[in-house]
C-alpha positions in Angstrom: -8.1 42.1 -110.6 -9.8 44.2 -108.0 -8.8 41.3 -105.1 -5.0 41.3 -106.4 -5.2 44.9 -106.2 -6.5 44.6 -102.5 -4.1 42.1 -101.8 -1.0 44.5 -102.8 -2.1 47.7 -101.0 -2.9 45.2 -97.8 1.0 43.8 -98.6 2.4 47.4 -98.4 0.6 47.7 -95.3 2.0 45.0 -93.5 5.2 46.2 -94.1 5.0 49.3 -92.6 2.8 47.6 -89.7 5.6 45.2 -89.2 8.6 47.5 -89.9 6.6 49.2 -86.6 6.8 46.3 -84.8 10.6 45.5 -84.8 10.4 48.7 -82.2 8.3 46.9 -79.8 9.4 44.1 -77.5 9.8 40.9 -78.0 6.9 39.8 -77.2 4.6 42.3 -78.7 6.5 41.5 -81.7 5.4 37.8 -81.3 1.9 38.7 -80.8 1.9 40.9 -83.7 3.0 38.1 -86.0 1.0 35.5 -84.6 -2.1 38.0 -85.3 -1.1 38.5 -88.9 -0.4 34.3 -89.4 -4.1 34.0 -88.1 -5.7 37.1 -89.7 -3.6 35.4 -93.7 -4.9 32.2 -92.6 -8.8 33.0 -92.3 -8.4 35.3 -95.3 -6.9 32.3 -97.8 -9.5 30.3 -96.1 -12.7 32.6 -96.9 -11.4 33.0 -100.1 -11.2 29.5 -100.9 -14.2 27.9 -99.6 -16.8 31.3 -99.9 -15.7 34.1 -102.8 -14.3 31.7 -105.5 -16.4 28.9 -104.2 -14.1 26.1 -105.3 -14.5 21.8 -105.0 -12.9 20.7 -101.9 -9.6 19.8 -103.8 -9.2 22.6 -104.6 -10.1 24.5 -101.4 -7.8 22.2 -99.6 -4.9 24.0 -101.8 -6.1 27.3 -100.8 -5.9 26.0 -97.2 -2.3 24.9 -97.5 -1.4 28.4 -99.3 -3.0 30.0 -96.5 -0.8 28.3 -94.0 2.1 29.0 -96.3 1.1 32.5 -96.5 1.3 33.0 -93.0 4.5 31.2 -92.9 5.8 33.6 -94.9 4.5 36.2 -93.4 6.1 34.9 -89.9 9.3 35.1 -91.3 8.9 38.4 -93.0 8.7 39.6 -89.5 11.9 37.8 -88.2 13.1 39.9 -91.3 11.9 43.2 -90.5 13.6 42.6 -87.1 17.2 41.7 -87.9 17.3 43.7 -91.5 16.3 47.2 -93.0 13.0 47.4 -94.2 14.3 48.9 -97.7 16.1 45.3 -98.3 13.7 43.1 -96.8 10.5 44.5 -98.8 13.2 44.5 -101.8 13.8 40.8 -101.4 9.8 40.0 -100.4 8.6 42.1 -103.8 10.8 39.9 -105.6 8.4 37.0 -105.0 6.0 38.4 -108.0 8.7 37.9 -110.5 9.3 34.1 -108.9 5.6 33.5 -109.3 5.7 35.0 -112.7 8.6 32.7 -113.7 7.0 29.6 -111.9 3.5 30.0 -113.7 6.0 29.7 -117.3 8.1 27.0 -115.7 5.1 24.7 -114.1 2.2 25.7 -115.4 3.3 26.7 -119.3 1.8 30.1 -119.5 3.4 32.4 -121.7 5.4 35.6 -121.6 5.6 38.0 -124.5 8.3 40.5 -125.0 6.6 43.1 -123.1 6.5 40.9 -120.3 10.2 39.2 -120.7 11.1 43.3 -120.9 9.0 43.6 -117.6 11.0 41.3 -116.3 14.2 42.9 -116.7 13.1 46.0 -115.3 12.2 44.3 -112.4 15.5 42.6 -111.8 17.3 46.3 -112.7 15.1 48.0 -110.3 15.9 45.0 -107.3 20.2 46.0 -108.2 19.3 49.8 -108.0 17.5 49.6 -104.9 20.2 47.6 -102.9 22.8 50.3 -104.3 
C-alpha cells in the first residue's frame, strides 16, 4: 500500500515537473525526459531485484516494466508538449482503470459491485473532465 501510495504522489509530481518542462527548449526538454526514463528505470529495477527480492524470472519482468515505464513516461512528455496538461493527465490517469480491467481480463481477479460502481465513476469523471 504505502509504495503505491509513493508511487501516485511521485506520478502527480511528474506531471507538474513535466507540464514545466514543455516551457523550456527543446533540448532541456530532452534532457529532462531522458533523466526521468533513467531515474523509472533504476527505481523498477531496485524494486525488483532489492525491496520485493524476487527469483530472477521474475526480476527480469520488473526489468522490462521498468523500460516500459520509462517509455511511457517519454511519451508522456511528447504529450505534455503538444497537448494541455488537463487532457493529457486525464488520458495518463486513465491507465489505473486499464490495469484494473486487465488484472479481471488476464489474470481472473475479481471485481465486486463496489468496484464495477468505481468503475463508472471513473469513466464519468474522464467525460466531465474533457467538458
Amino acid at each position: 500500500f504505502w509504495l503505491a501510495l509513493l508511487a501516485a504522489i511521485g506520478s502527480s509530481g511528474e506531471t507538474v515537473g513535466l507540464k514545466f518542462a514543455t516551457s523550456l527548449s527543446a533540448g532541456g526538454q530532452h534532457a529532462l525526459i531522458r533523466e526521468y526514463f533513467y531515474s523509472s528505470l533504476v527505481c523498477h529495477a531496485l524494486v525488483a531485484f532489492y525491496l520485493v527480492r524476487l527469483r530472477v524470472a521474475s526480476s527480469l519482468f520488473g526489468v522490462m516494466d521498468g523500460l516500459l515505464t520509462g517509455l511511457g513516461m517519454l511519451t508522456f512528455g511528447i504529450a505534455l508538449s503538444l497537448g494541455p496538461a488537463s487532457l493529457v493527465a486525464t488520458v495518463a490517469t486513465a491507465a489505473v482503470l486499464f490495469r484494473a480491467l486487465g488484472g479481471i481480463i488476464f489474470f481472473g481477479d475479481r471485481a465486486h459491485r463496489r468496484q464495477w460502481l468505481g468503475f463508472a465513476v471513473l469513466i464519468i469523471c474522464f467525460v466531465i473532465v474533457q467538458l
